[in-house]
Steps between C-alpha positions, in 0.01 A plus 500: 500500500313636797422862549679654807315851656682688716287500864423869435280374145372273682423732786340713295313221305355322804370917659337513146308218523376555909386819378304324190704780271566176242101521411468865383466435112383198506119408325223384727509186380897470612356620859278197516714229433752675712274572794140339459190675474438575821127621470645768243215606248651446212434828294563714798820750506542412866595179608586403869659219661541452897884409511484407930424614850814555724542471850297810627198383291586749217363402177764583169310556172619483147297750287619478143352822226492407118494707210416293140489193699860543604618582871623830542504591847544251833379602871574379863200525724599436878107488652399324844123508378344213444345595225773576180440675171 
């Protein structure tokens, strides 16, 4: 039997994961198979990842915060230096 969602679940589902909402709990070990390591220092609370550059040469950063190895907090960083966190 296949699972029907109504458009506005899967609305909401697909604006979940563009805003990487989907990773907050997960370990940093789930991160990397998930998203790669991406120069990350493993025992750091801060890890980064450079998601693209759009049209206007604006860079978009992913900054993920963890608490007991666990993400709890996800940032957007909109930057046109060429030099990111």
């Amino acid at each position: 039997m296949i699972n029907k969602k109504s458009p506005f679940v899967l609305k909401l589902e697909f604006q979940k994961m563009k805003n990487h909402l989907h990773l907050i709990g997960l370990s940093k070990e789930e991160v990397l198979k998930e998203l790669g390591d991406d120069f990350n220092f493993f025992p750091n609370n801060r890890w980064t990842y450079f998601l693209k550059r759009n049209f206007w040469q604006q860079n978009v950063i992913l900054i993920l915060f963890f608490e007991d190895n666990v993400v709890v907090k996800i940032e957007h960083l909109k930057t046109y230096k060429k030099n990111c966190p």
